[in-house]
Backbone and ligand atoms as CSV (ligand in chain L), in Angstrom:
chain,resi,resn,atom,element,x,y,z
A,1,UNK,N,N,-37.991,212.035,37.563
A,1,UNK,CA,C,-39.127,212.859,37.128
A,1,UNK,C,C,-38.595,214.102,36.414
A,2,UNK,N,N,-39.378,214.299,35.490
A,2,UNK,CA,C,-38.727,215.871,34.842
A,2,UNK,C,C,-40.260,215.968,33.961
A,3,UNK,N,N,-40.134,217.065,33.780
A,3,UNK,CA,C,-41.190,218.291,33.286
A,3,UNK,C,C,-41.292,217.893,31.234
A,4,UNK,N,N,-42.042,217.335,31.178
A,4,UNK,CA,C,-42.098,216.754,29.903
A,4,UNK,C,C,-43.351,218.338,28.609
A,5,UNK,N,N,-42.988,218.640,27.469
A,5,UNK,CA,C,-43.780,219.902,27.026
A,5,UNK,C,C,-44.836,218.777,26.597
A,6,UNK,N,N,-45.957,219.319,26.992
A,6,UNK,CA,C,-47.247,218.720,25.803
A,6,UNK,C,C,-48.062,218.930,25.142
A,7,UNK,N,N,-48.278,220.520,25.420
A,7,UNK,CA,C,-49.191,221.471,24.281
A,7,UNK,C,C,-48.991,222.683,24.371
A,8,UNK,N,N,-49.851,223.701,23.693
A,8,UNK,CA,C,-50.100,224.654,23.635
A,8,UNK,C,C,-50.831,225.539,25.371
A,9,UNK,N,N,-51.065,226.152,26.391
A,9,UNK,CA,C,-51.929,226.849,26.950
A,9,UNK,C,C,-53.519,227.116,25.724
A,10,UNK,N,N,-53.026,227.841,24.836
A,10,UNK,CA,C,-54.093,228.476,24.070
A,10,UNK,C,C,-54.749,226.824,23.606
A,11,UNK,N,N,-54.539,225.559,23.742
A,11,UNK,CA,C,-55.351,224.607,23.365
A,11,UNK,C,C,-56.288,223.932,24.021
A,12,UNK,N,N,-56.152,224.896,25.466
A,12,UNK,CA,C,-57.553,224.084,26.017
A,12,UNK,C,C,-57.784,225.501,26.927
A,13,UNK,N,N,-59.115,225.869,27.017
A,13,UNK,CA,C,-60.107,226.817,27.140
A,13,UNK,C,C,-60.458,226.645,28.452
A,14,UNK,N,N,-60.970,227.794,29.157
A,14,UNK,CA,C,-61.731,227.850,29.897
A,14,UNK,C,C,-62.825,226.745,30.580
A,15,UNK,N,N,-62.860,225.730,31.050
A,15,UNK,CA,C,-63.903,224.484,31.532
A,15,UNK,C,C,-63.782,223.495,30.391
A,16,UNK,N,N,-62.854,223.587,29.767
A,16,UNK,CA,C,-62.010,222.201,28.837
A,16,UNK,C,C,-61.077,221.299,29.413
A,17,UNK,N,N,-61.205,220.653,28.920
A,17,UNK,CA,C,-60.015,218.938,29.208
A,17,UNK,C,C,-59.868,218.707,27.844
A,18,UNK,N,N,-58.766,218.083,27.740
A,18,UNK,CA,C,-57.819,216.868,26.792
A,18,UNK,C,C,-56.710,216.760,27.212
A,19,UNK,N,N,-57.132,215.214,26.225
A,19,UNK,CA,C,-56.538,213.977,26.405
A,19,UNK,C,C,-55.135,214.053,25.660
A,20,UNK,N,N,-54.107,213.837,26.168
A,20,UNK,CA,C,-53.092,213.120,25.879
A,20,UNK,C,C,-52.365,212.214,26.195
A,21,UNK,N,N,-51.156,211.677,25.223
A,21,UNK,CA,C,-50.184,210.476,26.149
A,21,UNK,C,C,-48.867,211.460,25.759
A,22,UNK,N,N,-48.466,210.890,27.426
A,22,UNK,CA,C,-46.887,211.127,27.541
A,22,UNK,C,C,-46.395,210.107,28.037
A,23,UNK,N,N,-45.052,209.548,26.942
A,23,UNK,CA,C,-44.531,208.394,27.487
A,23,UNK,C,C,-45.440,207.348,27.845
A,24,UNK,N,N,-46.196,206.938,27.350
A,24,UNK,CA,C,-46.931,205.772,26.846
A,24,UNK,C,C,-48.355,205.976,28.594
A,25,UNK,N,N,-48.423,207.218,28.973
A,25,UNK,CA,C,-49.332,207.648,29.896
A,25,UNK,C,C,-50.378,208.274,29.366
A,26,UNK,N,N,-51.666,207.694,29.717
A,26,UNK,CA,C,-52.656,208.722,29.184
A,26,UNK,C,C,-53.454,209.971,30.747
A,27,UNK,N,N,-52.845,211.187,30.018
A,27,UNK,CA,C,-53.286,212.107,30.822
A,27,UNK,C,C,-54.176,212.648,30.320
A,28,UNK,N,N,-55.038,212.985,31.354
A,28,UNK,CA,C,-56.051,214.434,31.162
A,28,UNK,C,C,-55.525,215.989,31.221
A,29,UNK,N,N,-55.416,216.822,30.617
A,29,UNK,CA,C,-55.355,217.828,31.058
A,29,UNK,C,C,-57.109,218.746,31.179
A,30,UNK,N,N,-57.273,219.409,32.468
A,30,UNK,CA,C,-58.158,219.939,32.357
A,30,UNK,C,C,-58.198,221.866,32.845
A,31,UNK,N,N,-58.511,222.774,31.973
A,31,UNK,CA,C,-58.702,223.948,32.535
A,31,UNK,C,C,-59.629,224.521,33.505
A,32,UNK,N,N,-59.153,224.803,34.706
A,32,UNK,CA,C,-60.325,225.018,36.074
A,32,UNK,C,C,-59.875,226.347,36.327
A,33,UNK,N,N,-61.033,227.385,35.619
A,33,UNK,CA,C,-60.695,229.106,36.397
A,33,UNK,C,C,-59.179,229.573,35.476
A,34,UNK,N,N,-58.974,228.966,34.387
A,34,UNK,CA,C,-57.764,229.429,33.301
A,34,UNK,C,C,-56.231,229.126,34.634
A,35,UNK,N,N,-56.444,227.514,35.381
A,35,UNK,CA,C,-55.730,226.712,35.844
A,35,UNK,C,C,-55.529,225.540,35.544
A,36,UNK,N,N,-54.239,225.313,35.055
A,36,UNK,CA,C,-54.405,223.844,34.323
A,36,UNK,C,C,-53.996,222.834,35.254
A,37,UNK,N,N,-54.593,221.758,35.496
A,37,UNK,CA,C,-54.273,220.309,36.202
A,37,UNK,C,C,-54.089,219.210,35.196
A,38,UNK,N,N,-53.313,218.356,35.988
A,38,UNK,CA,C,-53.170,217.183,35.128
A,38,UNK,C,C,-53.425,216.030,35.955
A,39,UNK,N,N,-54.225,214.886,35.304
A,39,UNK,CA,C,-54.478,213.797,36.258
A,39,UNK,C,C,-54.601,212.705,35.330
A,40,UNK,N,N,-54.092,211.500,35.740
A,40,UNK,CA,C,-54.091,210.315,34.779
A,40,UNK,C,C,-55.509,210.277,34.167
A,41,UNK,N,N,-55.616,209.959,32.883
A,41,UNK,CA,C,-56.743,210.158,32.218
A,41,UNK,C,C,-57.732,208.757,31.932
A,42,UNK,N,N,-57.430,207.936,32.681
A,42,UNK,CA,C,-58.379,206.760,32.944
A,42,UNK,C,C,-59.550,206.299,34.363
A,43,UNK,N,N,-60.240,206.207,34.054
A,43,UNK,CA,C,-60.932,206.092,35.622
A,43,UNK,C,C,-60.422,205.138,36.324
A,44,UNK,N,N,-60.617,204.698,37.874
A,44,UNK,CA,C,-60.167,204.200,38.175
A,44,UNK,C,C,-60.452,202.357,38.875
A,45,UNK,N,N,-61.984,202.643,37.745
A,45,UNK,CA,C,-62.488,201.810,38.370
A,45,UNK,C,C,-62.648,200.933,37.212
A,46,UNK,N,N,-62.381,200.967,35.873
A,46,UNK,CA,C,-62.617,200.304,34.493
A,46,UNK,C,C,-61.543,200.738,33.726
A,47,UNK,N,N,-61.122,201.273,33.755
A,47,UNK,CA,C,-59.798,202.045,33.079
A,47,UNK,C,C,-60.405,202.546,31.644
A,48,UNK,N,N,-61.953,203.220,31.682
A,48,UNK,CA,C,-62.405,203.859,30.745
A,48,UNK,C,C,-61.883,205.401,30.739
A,49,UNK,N,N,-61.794,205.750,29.643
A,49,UNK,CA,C,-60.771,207.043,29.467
A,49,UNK,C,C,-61.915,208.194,29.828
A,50,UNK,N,N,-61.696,208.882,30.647
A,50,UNK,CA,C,-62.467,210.522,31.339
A,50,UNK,C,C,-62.573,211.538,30.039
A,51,UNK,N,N,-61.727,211.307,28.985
A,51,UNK,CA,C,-62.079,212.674,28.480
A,51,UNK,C,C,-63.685,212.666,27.782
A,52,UNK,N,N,-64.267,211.398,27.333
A,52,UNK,CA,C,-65.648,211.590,27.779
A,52,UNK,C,C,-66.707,211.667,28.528
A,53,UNK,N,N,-66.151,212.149,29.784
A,53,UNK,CA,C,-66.753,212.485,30.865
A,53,UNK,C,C,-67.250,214.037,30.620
A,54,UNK,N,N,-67.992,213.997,31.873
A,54,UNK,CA,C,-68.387,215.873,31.986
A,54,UNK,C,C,-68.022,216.041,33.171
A,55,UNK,N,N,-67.798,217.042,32.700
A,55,UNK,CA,C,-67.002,218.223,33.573
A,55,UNK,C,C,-68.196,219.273,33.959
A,56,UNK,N,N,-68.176,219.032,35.519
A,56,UNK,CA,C,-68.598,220.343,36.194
A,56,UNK,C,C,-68.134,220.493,37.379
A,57,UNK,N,N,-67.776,221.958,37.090
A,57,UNK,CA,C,-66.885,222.848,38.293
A,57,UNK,C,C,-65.504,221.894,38.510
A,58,UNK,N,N,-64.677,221.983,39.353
A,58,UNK,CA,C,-63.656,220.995,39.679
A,58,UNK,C,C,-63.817,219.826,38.934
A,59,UNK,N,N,-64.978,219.447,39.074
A,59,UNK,CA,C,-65.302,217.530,39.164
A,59,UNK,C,C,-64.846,217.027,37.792
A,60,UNK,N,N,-65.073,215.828,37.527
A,60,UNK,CA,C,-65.265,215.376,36.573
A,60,UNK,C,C,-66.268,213.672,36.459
A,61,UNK,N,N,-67.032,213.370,35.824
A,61,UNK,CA,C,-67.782,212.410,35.748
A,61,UNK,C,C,-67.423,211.195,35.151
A,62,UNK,N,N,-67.199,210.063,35.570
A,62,UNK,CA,C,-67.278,208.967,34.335
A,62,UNK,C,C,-68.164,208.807,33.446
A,63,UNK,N,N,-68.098,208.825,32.283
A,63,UNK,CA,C,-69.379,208.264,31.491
A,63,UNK,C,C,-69.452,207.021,31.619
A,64,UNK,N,N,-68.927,205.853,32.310
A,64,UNK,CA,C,-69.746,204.657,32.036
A,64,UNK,C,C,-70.475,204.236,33.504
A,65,UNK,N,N,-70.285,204.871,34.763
A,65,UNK,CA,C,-70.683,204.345,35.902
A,65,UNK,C,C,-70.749,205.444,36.453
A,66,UNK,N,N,-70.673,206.464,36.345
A,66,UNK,CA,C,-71.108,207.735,36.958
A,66,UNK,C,C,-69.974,208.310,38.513
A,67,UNK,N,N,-69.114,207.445,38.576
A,67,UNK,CA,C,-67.493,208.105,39.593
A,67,UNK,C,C,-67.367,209.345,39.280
A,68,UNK,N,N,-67.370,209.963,40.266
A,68,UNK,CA,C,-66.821,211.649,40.162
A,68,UNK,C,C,-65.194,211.899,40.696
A,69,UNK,N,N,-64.684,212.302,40.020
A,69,UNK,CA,C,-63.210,212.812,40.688
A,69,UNK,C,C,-63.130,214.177,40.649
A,70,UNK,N,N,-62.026,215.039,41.492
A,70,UNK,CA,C,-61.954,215.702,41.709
A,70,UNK,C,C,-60.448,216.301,40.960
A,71,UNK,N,N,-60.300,217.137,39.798
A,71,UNK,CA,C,-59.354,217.165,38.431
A,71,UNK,C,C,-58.273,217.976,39.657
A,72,UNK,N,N,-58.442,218.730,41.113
A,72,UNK,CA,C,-57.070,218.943,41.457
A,72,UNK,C,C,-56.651,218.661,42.073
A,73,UNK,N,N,-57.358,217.243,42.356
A,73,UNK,CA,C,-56.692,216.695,43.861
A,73,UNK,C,C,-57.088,214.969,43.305
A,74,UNK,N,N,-57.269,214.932,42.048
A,74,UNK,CA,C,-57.678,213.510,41.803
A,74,UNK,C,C,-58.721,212.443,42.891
A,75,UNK,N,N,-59.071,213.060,43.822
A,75,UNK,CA,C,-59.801,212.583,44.852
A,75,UNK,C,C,-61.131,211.740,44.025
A,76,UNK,N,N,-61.391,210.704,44.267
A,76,UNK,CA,C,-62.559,209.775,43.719
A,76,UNK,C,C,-63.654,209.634,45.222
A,77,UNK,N,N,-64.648,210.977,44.783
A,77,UNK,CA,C,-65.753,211.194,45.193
A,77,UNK,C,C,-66.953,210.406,45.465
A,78,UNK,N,N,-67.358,209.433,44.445
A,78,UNK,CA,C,-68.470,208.414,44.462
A,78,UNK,C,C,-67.902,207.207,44.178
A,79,UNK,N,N,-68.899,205.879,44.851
A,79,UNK,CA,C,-68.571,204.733,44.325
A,79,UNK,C,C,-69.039,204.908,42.947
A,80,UNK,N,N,-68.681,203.928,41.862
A,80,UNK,CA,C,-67.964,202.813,42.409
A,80,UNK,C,C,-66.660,202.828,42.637
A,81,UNK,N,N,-65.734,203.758,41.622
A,81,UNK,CA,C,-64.726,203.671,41.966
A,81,UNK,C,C,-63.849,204.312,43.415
A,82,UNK,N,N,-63.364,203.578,43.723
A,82,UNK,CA,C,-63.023,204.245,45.116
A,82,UNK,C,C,-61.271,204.884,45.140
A,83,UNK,N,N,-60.526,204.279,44.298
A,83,UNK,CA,C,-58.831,205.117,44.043
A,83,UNK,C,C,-58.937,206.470,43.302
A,84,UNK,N,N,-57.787,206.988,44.026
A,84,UNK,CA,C,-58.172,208.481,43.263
A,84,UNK,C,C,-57.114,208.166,41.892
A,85,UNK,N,N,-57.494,209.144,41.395
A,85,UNK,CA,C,-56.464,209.566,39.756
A,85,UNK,C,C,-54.646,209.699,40.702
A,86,UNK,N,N,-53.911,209.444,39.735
A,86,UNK,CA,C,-53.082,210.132,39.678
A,86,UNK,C,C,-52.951,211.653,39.634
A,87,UNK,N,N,-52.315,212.513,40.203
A,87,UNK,CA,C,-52.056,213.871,39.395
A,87,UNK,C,C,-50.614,213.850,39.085
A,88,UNK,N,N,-50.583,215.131,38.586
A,88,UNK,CA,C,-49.208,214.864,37.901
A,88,UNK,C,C,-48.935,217.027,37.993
A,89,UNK,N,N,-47.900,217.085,38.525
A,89,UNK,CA,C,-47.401,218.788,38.544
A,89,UNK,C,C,-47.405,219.257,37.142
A,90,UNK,N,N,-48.013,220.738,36.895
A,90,UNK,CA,C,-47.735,221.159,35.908
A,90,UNK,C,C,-47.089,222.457,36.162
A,91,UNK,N,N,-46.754,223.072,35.579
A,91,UNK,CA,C,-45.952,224.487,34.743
A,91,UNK,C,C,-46.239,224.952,33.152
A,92,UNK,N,N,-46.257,226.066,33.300
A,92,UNK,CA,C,-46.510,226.731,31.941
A,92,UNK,C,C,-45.808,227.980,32.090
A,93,UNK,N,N,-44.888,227.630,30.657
A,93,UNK,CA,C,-43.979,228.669,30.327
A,93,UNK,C,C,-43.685,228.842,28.813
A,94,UNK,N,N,-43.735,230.409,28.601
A,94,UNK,CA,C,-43.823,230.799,27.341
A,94,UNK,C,C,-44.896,229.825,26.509
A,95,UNK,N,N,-46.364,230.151,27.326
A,95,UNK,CA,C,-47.456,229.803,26.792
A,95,UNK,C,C,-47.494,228.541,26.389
A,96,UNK,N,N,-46.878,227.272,26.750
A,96,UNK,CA,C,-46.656,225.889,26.296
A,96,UNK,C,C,-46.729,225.055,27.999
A,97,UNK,N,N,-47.611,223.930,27.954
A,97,UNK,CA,C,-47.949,223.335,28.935
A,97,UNK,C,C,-46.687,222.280,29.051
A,98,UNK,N,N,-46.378,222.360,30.707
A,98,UNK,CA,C,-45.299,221.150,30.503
A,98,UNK,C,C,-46.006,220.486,31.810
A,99,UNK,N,N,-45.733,219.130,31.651
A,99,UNK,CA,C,-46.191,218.286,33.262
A,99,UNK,C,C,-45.059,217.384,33.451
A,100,UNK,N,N,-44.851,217.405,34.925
A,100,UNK,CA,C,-43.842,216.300,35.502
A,100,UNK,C,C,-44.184,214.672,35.956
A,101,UNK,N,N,-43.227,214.056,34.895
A,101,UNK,CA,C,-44.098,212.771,34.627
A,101,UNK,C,C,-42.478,212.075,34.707
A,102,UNK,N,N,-42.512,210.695,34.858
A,102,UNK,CA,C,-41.479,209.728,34.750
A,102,UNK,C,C,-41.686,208.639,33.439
L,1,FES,S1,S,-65.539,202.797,34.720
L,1,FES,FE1,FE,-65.632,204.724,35.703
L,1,FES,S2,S,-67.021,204.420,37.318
L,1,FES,FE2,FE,-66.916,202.481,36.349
């Protein structure tokens, strides 16, 4: 495992998420309270991608079946899906997001 860079801080805002891949992974990054988390960015119950989900407070929603997870603890809140996300550690230094990924 090691600490891979993947954006900017200044590229995701206040109650924002995006999507990226690292190493052929698609993550979410999401900002909670100008705290960034990272959690595999597919649901876990269709492997439909979250970043068109909504986001409120912690949570986050599936758009195709309505699963809620929880962006800092990846916890999967409602059926249907019942596995949580991955998370993945982050760090931010000299204003550039890095997450620890394999
Ligand atoms: S694909 Fe996300 S809840 Fe079904």
């Amino acid at each position: 495992m090691q600490f891979k860079k993947v954006c900017k801080s200044s590229e995701i805002q206040n109650g924002q998420i995006k999507n990226i891949l690292v190493e052929d992974k698609n993550v979410l990054l999401a900002n909670i309270d100008n705290n960034i988390f990272a959690t595999s960015g597919q649901c876990t119950h269709e492997k439909v991608d979250l970043e068109n989900g909504f986001i409120m407070g912690e949570d986050i929603t599936c758009p195709l079946h309505l699963s809620r997870f929880n962006l800092k603890t990846g916890k999967s809140l409602n059926p249907p899906a019942t596995e949580e996300l991955a998370i993945y550690n982050v760090k931010i230094q000299n204003e550039e997001i890095y997450i620890e990924i394999d």
